[in-house]
C-alpha positions in Angstrom: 97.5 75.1 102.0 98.5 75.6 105.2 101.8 76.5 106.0 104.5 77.8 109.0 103.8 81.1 108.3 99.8 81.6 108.0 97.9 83.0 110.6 95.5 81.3 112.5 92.4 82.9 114.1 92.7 82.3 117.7 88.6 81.0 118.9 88.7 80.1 122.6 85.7 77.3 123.1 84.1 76.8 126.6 82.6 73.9 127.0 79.9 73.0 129.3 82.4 71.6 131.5 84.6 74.4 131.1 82.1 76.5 132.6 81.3 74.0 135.4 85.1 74.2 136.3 85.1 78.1 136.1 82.5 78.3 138.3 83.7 75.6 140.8 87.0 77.5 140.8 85.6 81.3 141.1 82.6 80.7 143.2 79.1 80.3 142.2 78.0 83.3 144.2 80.8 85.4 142.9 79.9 84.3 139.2 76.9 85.4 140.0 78.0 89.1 141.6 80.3 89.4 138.7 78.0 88.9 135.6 76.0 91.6 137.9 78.5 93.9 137.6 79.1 93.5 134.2 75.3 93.7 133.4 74.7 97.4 135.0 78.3 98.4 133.2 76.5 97.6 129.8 73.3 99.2 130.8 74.9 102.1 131.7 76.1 101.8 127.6 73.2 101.4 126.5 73.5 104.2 123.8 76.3 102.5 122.1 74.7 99.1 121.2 73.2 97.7 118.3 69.8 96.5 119.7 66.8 94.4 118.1 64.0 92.4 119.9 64.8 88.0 119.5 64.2 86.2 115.9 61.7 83.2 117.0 60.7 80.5 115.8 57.7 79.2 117.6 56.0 75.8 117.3 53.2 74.0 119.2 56.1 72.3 121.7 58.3 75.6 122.0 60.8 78.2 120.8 64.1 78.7 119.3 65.6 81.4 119.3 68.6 83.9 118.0 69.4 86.9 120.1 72.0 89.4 118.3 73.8 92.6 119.9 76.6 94.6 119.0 78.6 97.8 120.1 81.5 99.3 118.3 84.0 96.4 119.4 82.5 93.1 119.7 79.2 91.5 118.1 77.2 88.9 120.4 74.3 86.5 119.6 73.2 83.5 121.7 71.3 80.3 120.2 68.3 79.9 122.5 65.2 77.1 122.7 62.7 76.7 125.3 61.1 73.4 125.3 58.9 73.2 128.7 58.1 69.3 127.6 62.3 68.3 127.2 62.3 66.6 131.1 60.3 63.8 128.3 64.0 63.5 126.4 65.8 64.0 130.0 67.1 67.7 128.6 66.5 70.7 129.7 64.1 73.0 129.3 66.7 76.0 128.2 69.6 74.7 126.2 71.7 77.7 124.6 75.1 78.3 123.4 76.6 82.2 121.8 79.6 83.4 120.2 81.6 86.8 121.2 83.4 88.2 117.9 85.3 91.2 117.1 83.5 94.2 114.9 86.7 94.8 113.1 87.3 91.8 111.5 84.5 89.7 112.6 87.1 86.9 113.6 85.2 84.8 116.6 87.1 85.2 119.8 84.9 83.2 122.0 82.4 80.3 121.3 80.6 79.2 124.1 78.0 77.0 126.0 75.2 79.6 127.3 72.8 76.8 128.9 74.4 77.3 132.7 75.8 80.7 132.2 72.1 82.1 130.9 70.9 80.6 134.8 73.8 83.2 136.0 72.9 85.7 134.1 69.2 85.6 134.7 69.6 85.7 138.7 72.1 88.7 137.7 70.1 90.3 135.6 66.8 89.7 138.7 69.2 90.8 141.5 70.4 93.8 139.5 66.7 95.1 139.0 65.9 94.4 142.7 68.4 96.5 143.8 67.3 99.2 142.0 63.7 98.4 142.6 63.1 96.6 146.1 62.8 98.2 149.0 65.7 98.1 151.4 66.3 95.4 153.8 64.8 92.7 152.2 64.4 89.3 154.0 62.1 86.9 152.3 61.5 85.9 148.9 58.6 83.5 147.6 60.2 81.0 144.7 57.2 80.4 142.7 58.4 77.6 140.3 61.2 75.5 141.1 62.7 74.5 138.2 66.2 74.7 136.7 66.5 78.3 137.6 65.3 78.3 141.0 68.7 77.6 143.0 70.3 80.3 140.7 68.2 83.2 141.6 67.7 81.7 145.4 71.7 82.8 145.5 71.7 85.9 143.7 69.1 87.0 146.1 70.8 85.6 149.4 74.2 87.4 148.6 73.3 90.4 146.4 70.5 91.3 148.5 70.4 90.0 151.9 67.1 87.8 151.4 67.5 84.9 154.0 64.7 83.1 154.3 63.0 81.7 151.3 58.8 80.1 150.5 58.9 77.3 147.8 56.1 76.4 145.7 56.2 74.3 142.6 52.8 72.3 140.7 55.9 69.7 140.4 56.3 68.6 144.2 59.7 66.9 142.7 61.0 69.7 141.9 60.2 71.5 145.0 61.9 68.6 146.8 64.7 69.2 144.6 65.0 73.0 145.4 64.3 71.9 149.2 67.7 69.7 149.2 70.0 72.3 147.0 69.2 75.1 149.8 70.0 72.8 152.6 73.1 71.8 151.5 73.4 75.7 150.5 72.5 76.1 154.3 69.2 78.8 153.1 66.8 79.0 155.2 63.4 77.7 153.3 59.9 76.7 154.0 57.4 74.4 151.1 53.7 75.6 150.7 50.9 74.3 149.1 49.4 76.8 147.0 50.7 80.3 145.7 48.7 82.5 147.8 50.3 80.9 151.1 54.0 80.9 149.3 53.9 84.6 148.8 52.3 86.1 151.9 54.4 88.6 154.0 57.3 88.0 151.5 59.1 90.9 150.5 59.7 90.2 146.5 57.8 87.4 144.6 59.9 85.8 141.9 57.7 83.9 139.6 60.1 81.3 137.3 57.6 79.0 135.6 57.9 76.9 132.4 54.3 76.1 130.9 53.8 77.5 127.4 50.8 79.3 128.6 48.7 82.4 129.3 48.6 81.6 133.2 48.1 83.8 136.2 50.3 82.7 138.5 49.7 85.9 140.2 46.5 87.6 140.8 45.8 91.4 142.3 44.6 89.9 145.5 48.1 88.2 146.5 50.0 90.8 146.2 50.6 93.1 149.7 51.8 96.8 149.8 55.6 97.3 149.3 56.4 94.0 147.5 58.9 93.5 144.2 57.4 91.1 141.8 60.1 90.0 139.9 58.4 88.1 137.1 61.0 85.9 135.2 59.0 83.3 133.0 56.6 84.9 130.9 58.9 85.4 128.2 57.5 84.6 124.7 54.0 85.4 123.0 51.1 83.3 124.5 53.2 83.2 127.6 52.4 84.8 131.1 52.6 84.6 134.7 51.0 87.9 136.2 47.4 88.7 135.8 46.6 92.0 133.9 45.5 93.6 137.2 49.0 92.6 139.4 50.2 95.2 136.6 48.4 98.1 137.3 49.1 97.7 140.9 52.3 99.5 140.2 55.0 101.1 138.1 56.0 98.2 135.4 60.1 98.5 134.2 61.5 95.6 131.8 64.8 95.4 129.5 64.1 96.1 126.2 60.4 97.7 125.6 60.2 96.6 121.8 60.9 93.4 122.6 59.1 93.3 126.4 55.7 94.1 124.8 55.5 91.6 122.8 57.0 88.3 124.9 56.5 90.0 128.1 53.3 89.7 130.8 53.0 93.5 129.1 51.6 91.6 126.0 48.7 91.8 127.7 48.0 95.5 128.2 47.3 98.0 125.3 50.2 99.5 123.4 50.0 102.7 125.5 50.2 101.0 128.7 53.5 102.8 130.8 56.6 100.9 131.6 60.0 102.1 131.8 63.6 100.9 130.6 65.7 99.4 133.8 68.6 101.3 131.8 67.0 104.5 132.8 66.3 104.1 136.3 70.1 102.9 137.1 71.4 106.1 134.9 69.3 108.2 137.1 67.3 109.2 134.4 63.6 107.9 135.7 62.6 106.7 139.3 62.5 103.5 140.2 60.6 103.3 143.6 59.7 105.8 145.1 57.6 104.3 148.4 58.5 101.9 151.0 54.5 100.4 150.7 55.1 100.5 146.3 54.6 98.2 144.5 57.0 97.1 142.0 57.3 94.8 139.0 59.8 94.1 136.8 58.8 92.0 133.6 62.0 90.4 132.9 62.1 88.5 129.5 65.6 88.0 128.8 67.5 90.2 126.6 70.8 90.5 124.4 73.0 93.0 125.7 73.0 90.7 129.2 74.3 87.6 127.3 76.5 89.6 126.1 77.7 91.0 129.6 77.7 87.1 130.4 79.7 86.2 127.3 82.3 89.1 128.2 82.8 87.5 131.9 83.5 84.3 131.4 85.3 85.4 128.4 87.8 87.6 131.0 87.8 84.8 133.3 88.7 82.2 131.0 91.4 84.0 130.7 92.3 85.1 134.3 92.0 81.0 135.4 93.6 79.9 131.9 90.9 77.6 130.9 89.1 76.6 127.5 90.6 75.2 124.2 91.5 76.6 121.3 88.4 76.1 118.3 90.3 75.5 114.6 87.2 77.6 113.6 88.7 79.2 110.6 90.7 78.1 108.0 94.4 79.7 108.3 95.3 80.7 104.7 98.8 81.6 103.3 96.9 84.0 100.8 93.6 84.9 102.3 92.1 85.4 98.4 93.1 81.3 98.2 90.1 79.5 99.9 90.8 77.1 97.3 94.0 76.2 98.2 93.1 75.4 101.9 91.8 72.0 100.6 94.5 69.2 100.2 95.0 68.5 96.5 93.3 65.4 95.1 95.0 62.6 93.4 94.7 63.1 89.5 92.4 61.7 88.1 92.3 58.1 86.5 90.7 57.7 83.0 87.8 56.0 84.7 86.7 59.0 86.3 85.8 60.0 82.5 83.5 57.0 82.1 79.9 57.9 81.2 78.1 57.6 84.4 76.1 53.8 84.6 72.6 53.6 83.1 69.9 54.3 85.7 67.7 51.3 86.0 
């Protein structure tokens, strides 16, 4: 039973409204910069995690999806689906939550929602690869696909990298009118287009975001002009792509995790000894990243772990810092910790009719 003197795990929930607070408080743009930070801190560890490529489960309408990692001192996984059709049920596409726990006792310190916090951490993830991969001075970025992640990495791009003018282009005219209205009262600088091949010339990176389930090319060879970053942030499961095989070989391909980028990545394409190189290595300084102002670039971002993980730390810290969250009676506190039993409340005894032989099945 529980008593004055057992000790009760302490879980700190964030809700999705606890998140939407954090960020209203901190600053979008400086959640944003501050996941960044956190992101290249990790991938400067990258040594001392745990990693393993996504368990999926796939079906004909989507994914779900666990994502573990783990370093000496805390163990992260995030719940992931992706469900292109969920505008149908008026949810979104990406719905995730993750937990942040301590190696040495493997109490949970932190559950949390991951649905908006994965948007942050993808454009921070996206902007911490341009950086490393762009050229300098970038000014433009085409948006191709304007979904639920658009505005995110429009902002990572605007503040972490000086892009100021942005080309929209979505299938979904709604959702470019949507994007359209979020920049203007942003106060980005935007135009709409008609077709890809108009949204992306004279940009200097292309961020492709779709949702189809699909071997697409969103991209193909002949769009793509000397110098440009392709940051290619949809393709992200098997039998899902944005880039034709060709925009690959057009330049040096980096991604997250190779294991796992091969197979969900647009890399699934290309035979097992195509070349691509760990972003980890290029911001150690252990591989180039570009090395020509008229490169191309492409990094085939597919999500991974250790950047939820960076997530789950920050809002963890800044939970903390702003004082926000609840606490989560997630474990039972127990006066003997060899007692489960005891943690249940004692039943009343029982009456002779609980010894009746049970009724004849008819």
């Amino acid at each position: 039973m529980i008593t004055s003197t057992a000790r009760r795990p302490r879980t700190r929930y964030l809700s999705a409204e606890h998140v939407a607070e954090i960020v209203r408080r901190k600053g979008l743009a400086a959640c944003i910069a501050g996941v960044a930070g956190y992101i290249r801190q990790d991938f400067l560890r990258w040594h001392d995690f745990d990693k393993c490529a996504r368990l999926a489960h796939h079906s004909d309408v989507g994914v779900i999806e666990l994502m573990p990692v783990s370093d000496t001192r805390s163990y992260a996984f995030k719940y992931v689906n992706g469900h292109p059709s969920n505008h149908r049920y008026n949810l979104p596409t990406v719905m995730a939550f993750g937990v942040l726990a301590d190696v040495e006792t493997g109490t949970p310190d932190l559950v949390s929602e991951l649905t908006l916090t994965t948007a942050i951490r993808t454009a921070a993830m996206s902007a911490v690869a341009a950086r490393a991969l762009a050229r300098d001075n970038v000014r433009s970025m085409a948006l191709i696909g304007n979904g639920a992640q658009s505005e995110f990495q429009a902002l990572a791009f605007h503040h972490l990298l000086g892009v100021e003018r942005f080309h929209l282009f979505d299938l979904d005219a709604a959702a470019t009118r949507k994007l359209a209205a979020n920049l203007t009262r942003m106060g980005l600088d935007f135009a709409c287009f008609d077709s890809v091949r108009d949204a992306v010339g004279g940009c200097d990176i292309v961020t492709t975001v779709t949702a189809a389930k699909t071997n697409a090319a969103v991209l193909t060879a002949d769009m793509i002009e000397p110098g440009m970053h392709i940051n290619a942030v949809g393709g992200d499961c098997p039998g899902k792509t944005e880039l034709h095989a060709d925009v690959l070989r057009l330049g040096p391909v980096f991604c997250e995790f190779e294991p796992q980028s091969r197979i969900e990545g647009d890399m699934q394409q290309m035979p097992a000894d195509f070349p691509v190189t760990e972003l980890w290595q290029v911001l150690a300084g252990r591989a180039p990243g570009r090395t020509r102002a008229d490169q191309v670039t492409i990094f085939d971002s597919v999500g991974f772990a250790l950047e939820d993980y960076s997530a789950l730390r920050y809002m963890r810290d800044l939970a903390q810092e702003l004082g926000m969250g609840e606490g989560l009676s997630l474990i039972p506190a127990l006066e003997d910790p060899k007692n489960l039993f005891g943690f249940i409340p004692a039943e009343a005894p029982a009456g002779k009719a609980a010894c009746k032989a049970p009724a004849e099945v008819i």
